[in-house]
LONU-94151 format. One record per residue (C-alpha): residue number from 1; x, y, z. Coordinates in steps of 0.02 Angstrom, whole numbers. Layout:
! residues N
@k:NUM&east:X&north:Y&up:Z
...
END
This chain:
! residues 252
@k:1&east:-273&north:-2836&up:329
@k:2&east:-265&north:-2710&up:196
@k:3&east:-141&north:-2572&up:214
@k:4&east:-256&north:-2388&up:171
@k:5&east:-232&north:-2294&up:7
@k:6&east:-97&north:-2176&up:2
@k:7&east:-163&north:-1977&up:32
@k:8&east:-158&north:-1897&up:-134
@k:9&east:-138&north:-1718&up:-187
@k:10&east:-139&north:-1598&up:-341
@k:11&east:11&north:-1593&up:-406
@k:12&east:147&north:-1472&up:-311
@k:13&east:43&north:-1480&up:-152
@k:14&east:109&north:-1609&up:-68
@k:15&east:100&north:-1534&up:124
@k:16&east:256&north:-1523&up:229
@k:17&east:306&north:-1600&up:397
@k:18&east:284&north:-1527&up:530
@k:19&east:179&north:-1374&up:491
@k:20&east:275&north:-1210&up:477
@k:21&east:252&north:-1090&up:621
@k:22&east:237&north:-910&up:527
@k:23&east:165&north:-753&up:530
@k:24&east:30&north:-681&up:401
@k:25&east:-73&north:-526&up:368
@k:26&east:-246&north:-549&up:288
@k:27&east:-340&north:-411&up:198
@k:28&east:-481&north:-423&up:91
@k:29&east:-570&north:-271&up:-27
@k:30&east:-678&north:-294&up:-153
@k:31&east:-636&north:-237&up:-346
@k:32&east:-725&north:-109&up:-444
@k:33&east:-673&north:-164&up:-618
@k:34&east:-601&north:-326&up:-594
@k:35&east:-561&north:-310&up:-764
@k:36&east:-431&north:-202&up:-724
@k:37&east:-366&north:-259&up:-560
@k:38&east:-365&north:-430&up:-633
@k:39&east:-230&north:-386&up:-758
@k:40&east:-46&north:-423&up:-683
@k:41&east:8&north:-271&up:-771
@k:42&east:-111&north:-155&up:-636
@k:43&east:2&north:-242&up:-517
@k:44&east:153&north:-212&up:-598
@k:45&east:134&north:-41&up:-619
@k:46&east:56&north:-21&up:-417
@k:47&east:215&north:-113&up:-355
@k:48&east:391&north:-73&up:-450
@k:49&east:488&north:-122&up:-293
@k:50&east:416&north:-295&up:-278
@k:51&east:462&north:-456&up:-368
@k:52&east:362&north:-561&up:-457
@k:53&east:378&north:-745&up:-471
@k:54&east:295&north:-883&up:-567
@k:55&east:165&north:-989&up:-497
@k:56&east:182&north:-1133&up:-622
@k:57&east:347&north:-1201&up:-681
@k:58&east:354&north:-1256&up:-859
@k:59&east:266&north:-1426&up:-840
@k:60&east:125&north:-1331&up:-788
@k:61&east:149&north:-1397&up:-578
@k:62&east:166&north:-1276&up:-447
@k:63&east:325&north:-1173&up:-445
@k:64&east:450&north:-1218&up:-280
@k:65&east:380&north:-1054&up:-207
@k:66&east:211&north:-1055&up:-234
@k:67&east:191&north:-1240&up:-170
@k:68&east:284&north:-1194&up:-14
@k:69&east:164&north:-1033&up:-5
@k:70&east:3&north:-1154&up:-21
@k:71&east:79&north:-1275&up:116
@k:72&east:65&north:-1154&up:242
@k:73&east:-131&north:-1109&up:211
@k:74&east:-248&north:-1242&up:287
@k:75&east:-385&north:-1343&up:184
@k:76&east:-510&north:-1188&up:194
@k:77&east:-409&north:-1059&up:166
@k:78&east:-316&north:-1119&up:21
@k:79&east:-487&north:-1156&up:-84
@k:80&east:-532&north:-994&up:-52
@k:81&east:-346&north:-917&up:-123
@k:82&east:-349&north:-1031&up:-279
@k:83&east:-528&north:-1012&up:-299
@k:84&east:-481&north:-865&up:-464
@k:85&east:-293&north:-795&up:-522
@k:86&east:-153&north:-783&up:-409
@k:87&east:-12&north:-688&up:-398
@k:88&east:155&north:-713&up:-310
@k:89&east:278&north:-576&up:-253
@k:90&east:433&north:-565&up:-148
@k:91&east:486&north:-428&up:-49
@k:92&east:654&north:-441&up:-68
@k:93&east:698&north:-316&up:67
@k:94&east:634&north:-421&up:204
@k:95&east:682&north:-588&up:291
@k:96&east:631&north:-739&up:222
@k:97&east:479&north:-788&up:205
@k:98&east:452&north:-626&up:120
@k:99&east:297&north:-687&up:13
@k:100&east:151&north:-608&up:-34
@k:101&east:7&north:-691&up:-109
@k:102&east:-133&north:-580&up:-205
@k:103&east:-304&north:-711&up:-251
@k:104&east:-404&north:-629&up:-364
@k:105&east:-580&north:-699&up:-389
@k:106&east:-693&north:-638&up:-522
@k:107&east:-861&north:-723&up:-472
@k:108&east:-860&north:-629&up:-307
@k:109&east:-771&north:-464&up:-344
@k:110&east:-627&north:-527&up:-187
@k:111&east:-457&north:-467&up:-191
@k:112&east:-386&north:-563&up:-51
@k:113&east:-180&north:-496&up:-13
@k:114&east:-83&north:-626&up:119
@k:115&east:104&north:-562&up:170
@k:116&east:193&north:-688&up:260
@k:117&east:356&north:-637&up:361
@k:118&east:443&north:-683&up:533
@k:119&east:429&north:-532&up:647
@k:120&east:271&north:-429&up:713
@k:121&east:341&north:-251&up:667
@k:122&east:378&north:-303&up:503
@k:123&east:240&north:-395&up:457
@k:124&east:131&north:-220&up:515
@k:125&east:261&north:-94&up:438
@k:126&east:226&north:-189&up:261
@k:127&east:37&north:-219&up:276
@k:128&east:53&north:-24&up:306
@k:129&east:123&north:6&up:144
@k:130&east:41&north:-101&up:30
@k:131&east:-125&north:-36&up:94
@k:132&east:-43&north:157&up:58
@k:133&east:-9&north:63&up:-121
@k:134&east:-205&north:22&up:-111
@k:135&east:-279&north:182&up:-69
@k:136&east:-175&north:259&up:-185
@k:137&east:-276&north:165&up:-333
@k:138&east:-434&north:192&up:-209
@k:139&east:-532&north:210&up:-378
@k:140&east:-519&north:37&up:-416
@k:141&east:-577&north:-27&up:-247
@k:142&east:-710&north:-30&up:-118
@k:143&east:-621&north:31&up:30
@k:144&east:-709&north:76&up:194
@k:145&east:-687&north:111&up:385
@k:146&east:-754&north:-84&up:395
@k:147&east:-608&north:-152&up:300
@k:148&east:-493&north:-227&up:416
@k:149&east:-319&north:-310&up:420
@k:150&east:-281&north:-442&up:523
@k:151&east:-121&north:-523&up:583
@k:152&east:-119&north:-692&up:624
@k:153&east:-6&north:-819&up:692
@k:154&east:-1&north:-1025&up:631
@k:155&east:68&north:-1134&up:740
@k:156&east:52&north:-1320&up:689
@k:157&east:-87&north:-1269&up:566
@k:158&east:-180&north:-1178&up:707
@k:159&east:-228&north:-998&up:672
@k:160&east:-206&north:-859&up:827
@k:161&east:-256&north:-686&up:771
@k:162&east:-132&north:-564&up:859
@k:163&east:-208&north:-441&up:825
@k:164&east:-339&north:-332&up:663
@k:165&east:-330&north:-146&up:632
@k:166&east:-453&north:-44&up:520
@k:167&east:-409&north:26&up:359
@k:168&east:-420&north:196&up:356
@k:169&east:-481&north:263&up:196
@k:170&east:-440&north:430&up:106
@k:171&east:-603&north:530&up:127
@k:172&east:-545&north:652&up:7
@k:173&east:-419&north:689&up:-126
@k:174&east:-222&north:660&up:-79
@k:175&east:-226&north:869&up:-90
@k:176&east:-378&north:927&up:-31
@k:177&east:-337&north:792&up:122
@k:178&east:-164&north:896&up:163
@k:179&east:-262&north:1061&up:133
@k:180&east:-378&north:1027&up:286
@k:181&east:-240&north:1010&up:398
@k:182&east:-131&north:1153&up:338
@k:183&east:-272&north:1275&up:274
@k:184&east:-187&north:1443&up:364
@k:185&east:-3&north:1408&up:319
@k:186&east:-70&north:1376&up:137
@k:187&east:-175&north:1549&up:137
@k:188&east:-50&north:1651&up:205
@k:189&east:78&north:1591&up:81
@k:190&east:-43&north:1625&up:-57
@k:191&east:-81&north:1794&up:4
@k:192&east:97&north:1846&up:38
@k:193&east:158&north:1744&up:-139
@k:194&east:47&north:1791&up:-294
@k:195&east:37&north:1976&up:-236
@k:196&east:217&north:1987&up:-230
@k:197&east:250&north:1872&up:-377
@k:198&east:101&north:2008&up:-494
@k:199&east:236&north:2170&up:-430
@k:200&east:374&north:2094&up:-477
@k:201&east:337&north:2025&up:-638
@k:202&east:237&north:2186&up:-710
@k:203&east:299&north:2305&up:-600
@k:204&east:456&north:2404&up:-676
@k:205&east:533&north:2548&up:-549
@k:206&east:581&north:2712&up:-631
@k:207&east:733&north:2727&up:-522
@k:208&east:791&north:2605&up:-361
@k:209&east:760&north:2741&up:-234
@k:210&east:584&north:2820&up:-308
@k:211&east:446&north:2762&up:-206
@k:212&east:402&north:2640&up:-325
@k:213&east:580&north:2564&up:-328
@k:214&east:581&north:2559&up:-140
@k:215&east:409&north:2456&up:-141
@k:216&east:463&north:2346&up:-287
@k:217&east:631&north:2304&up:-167
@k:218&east:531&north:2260&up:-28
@k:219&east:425&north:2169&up:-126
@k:220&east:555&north:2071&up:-186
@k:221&east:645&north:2034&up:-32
@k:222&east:447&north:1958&up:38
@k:223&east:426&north:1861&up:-120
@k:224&east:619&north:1785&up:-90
@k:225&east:565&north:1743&up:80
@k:226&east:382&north:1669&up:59
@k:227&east:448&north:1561&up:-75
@k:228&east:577&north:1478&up:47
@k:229&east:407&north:1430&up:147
@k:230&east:338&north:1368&up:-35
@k:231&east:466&north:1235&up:-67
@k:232&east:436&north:1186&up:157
@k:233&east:269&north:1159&up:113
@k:234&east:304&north:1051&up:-43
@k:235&east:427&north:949&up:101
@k:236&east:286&north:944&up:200
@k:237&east:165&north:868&up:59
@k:238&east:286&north:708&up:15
@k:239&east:302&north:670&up:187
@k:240&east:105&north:674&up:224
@k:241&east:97&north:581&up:80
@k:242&east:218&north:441&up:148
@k:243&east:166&north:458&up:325
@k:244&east:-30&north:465&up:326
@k:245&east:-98&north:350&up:444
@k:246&east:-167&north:211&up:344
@k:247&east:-196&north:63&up:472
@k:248&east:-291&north:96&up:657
@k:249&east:-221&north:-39&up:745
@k:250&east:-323&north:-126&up:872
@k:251&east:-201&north:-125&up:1067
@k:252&east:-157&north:-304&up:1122
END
């Protein structure tokens, strides 16, 4: 009796035993210009704080990472990632595995982002913040309230989903998004400021206790005072810029 063919693979694919048990988030959006979001500059530039790390070593095989990345997708899933360009990141703030994979396929328009990590929160804490990353660059994507990102546990090769939320997109400019949700603190401090601001800038008092000085003192001392709430409302812009809900997740 014949012994069977040994299984072979691409190069740097070689699968490992037994099948990692791992989490992963899956998101998928669709490109306007892929010629732009195709570039690994774009990414550069979206992510600073990541790391990028080569795919292929020099003899043109899968890098160490990037095959132990592939090992964990099964046979449909992995087409589907090396179906264009990839790109491979590390998170070097988090646990290992701290990979993320970005497949980029020009035929269909598919960006396809896969972060793998160890723990629920953080797995959903850094989905959270790429996607802030992504709707930050909203111009170069399709982004809707369908787009969803889902969580999913392997276990032997098997894939649970733990759970999806939806992507919440920005329906309006980063600005006009924080203006709709603090229109009367911003009029008031506009009323009370560039009034002010006009006296005290063209306004020049004949003496400090004429009638005009006395205005153009109290004038002042409101001006002093509404700027303080200037600068809490610039506070208040970073942080609903960092905070915005980006991610509706779905209740186990």
């Amino acid at each position: 009796m014949t012994a069977p063919a040994p299984t072979t693979y691409p190069l740097g694919l070689q699968p490992t035993y037994p099948h990692p048990t791992f989490l992963r988030s899956i998101t998928t959006v669709h490109a306007r210009h892929m010629e732009v979001v195709g570039q690994e500059g774009f990414w550069r530039e979206l992510l600073p704080t990541w790391t990028f790390l080569p795919v292929h070593s020099p003899s043109g095989e899968y890098s160490t990472r990037m095959a132990a990345v592939v090992s964990r997708l099964n046979e449909g899933a992995r087409q589907k990632a090396l179906a264009g360009t990839t790109l491979l990141l590390e998170d070097v703030d988090r646990p290992s595995p701290n990979e993320c994979l970005i497949s980029l396929n020009p035929e269909t328009n598919e960006v396809a982002i896969r972060i793998f990590g160890r723990f629920l929160t953080d797995i959903q804490s850094t989905s959270e913040w790429f996607l802030h990353r992504l709707l930050d660059a909203q111009e170069q994507f399709v982004i809707t309230p369908h787009t969803r990102c889902f969580i999913a546990l392997d276990v032997q090769g098997e894939r649970t989903d733990l759970t999806t939320g939806r992507v919440v997109p920005l329906r309006h400019k980063l600005w006009q998004g924080f203006y709709r949700e603090h229109v009367y603190n911003v009029n008031i401090t506009a009323a009370v400021v560039l009034p002010t601001l006009w006296v005290v800038l063209f306004l020049t008092p004949d003496a400090p206790h004429s009638p005009l000085g006395k205005f153009y003192g109290v004038c002042e001392r409101v001006l002093s005072a509404a700027l303080m709430n200037v600068f809490l409302l610039i506070g208040q812009f970073y942080s609903y810029r960092k905070g915005r809900r980006v991610v509706e997740w779905e209740k186990p």
